[in-house]
C-alpha positions in Angstrom: 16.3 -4.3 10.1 14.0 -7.1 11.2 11.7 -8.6 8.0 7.8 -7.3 8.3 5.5 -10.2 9.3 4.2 -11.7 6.2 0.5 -10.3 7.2 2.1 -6.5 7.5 3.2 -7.0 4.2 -0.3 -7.7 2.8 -2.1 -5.3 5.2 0.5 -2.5 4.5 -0.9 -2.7 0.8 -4.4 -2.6 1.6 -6.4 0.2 3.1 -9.1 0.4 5.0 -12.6 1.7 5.2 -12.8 3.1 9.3 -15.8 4.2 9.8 -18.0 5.2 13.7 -21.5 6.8 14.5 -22.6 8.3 17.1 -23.8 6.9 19.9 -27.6 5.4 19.5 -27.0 7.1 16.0 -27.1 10.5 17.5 -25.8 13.5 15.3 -22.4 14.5 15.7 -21.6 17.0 13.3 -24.4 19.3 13.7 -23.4 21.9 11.2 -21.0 23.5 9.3 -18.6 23.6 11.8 -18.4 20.6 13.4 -17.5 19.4 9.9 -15.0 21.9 9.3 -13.0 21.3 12.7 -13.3 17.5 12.3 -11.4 18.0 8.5 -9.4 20.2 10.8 -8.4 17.2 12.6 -8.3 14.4 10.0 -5.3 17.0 8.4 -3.6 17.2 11.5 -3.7 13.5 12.4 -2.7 12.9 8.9 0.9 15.1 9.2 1.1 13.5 12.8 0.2 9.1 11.7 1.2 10.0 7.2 -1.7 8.3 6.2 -3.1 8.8 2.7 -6.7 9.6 2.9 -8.5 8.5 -1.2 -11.7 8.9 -0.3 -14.1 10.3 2.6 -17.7 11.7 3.6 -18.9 13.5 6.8 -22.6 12.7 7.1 -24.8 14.2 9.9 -24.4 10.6 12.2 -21.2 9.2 10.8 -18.3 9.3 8.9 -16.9 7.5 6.1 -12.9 7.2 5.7 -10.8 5.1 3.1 -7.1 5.7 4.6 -3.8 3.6 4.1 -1.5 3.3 6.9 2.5 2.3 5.9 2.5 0.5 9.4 -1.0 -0.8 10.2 -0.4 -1.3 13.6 -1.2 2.6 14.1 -4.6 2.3 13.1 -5.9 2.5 17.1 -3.3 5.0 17.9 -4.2 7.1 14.9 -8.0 6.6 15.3 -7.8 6.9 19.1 -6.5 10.5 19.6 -8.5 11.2 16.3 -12.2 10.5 18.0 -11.3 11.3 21.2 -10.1 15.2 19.9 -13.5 15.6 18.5 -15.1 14.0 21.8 -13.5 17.1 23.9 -14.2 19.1 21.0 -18.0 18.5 21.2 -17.6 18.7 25.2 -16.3 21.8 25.1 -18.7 23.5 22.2 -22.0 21.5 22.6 -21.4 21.1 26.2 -22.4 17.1 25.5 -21.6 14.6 28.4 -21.1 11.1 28.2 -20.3 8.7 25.0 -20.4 10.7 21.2 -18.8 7.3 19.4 -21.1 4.3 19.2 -17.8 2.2 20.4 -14.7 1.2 18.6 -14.6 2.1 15.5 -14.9 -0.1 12.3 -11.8 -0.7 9.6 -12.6 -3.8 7.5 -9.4 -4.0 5.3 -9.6 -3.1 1.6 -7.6 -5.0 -1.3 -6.6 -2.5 -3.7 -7.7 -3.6 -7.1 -10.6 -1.9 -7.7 -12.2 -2.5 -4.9 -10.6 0.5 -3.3 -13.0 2.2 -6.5 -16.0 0.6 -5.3 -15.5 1.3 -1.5 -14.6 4.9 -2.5 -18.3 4.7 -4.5 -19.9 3.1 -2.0 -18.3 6.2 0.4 -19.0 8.8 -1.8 -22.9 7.7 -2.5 -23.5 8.1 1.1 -25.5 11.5 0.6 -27.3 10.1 -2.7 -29.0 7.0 -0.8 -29.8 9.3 1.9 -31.7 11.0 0.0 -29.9 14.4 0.8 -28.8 14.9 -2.9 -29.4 14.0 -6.2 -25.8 13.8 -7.2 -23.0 12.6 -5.2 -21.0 15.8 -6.6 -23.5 17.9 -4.9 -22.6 17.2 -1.5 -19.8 19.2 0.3 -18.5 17.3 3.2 -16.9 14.3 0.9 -13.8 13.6 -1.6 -16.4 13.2 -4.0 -15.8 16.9 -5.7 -12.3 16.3 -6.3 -12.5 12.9 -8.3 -16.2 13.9 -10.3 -15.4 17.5 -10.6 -11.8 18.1 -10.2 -12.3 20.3 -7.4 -8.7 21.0 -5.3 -8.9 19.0 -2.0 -6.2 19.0 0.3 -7.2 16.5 2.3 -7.0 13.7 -0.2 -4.3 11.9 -1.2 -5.6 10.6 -5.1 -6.6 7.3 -5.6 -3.6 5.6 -7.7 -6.8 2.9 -9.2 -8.6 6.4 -9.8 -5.4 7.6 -11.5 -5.0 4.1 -13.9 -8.6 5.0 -15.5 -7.9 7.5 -18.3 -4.4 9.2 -18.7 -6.8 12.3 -19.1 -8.3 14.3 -16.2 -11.5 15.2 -17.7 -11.9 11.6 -18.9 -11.5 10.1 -15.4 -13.7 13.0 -13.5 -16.1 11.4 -16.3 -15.8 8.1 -16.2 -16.2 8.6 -11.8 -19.5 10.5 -12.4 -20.5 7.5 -14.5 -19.5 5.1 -12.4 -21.0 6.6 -9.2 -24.7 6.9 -10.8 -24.3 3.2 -12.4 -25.0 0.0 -10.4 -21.7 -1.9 -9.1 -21.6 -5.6 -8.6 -19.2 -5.3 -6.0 -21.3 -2.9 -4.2 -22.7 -5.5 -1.9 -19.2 -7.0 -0.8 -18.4 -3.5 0.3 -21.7 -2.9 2.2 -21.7 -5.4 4.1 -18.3 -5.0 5.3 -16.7 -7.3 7.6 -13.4 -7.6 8.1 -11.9 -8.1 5.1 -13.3 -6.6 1.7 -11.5 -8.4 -1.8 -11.5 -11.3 -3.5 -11.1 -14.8 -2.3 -7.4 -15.0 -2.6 -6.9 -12.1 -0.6 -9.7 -12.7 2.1 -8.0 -16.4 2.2 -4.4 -14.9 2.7 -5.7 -12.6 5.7 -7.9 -15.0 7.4 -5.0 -17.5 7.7 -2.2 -14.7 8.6 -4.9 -13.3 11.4 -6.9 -16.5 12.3 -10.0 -15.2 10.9 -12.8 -17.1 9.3 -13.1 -17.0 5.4 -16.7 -17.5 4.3 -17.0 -18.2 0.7 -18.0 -14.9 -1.9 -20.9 -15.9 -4.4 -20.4 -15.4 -7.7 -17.4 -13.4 -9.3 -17.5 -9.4 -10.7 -17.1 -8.4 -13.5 -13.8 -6.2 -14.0 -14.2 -2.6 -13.3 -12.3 -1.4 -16.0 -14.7 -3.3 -18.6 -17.9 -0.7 -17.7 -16.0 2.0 -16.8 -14.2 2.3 -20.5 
């Protein structure tokens, strides 16, 4: 068997953070269930692509996904007949014509570390800086239940950096509540979200495997595991 490309190695250990809005930032899951038949199709797509999904959120406008592919190079394939079931899905229940996406979705790759922990915060605060909730937990449509709360979830596939906080389960639905109301330095990194989200090394390795420019990072965060013990 032919030897993976040195970049499928690297990218085959990241995940990514896909995310789409509707078009002109239009809602596209209007209620209850929209929501319910698009985690319809996120657990079919997953038994049809085997992606692990760690963390997610539905919000009215968009969605929120951190997935990891074993070969990255069905990302379009998976996210294609993904967003185009819901398309036919919303034609045939809201009767909608023309574009629901706001174009091709967005999948900035994620270096595991803990930055998969702060792009599953970032994820899972979606409702809180909206102003919908006053805890992340509260809100229904994310992953966010299972890791503060402990709440069964079949769609998610647990975070293994979640899992290395506390070899208790009561200690790390803690130590997530804490970290999801406490500020993250990395939390800018993740927002802004181009293609590659990690440290230098990492976004060095990528940009020279996939010819993409590598703008320097300011400053250096602390580790995650130092304010989350």
């Amino acid at each position: 068997m032919p030897r993976k490309p040195r970049w499928m190695q690297l990218a085959a250990d990241a995940a990514y953070h896909v995310l789409n809005r509707g078009q002109n930032r239009q809602t596209v899951f209007a209620d209850t269930d929209d929501r319910r038949y698009f985690r319809s199709l996120l657990a079919r797509y997953r038994q049809r692509f085997g992606f692990r999904l760690y963390h997610y959120c539905l919000m009215s406008n968009h969605f929120h996904l951190l997935l990891q592919l074993h070969d990255p190079r069905r990302l379009s394939a998976l996210m294609a007949g993904l967003l185009l079931a819901y398309v036919r899905y919303c034609q045939r229940r809201h009767r909608c014509v023309g574009h629901v996406w706001q174009g091709r979705f967005k999948s900035p790759l994620v270096q595991r570390e803990s930055y998969w922990l702060s792009c599953g915060r970032y994820i899972e605060r979606n409702p809180l800086e909206a102003g919908m909730v006053t805890e992340p937990w509260s809100y229904p449509w994310s992953s966010c239940r299972y890791y503060a709360l402990g709440e069964p979830d079949a769609l998610v596939s647990e975070d293994p950096c979640y899992t290395e906080l506390s070899p208790d389960r009561e200690r790390r639905q803690q130590l997530w509540r804490s970290f999801l109301m406490e500020a993250d330095p990395r939390a800018e990194v993740v927002r802004r979200g181009d293609w590659a989200v990690g440290d230098e090394s990492f976004r060095q390795q990528m940009g020279l495997l996939l010819g993409r420019p590598i703008p320097r990072q300011v400053g250096r965060p602390r580790k995650l595991s130092a304010r989350m013990g």
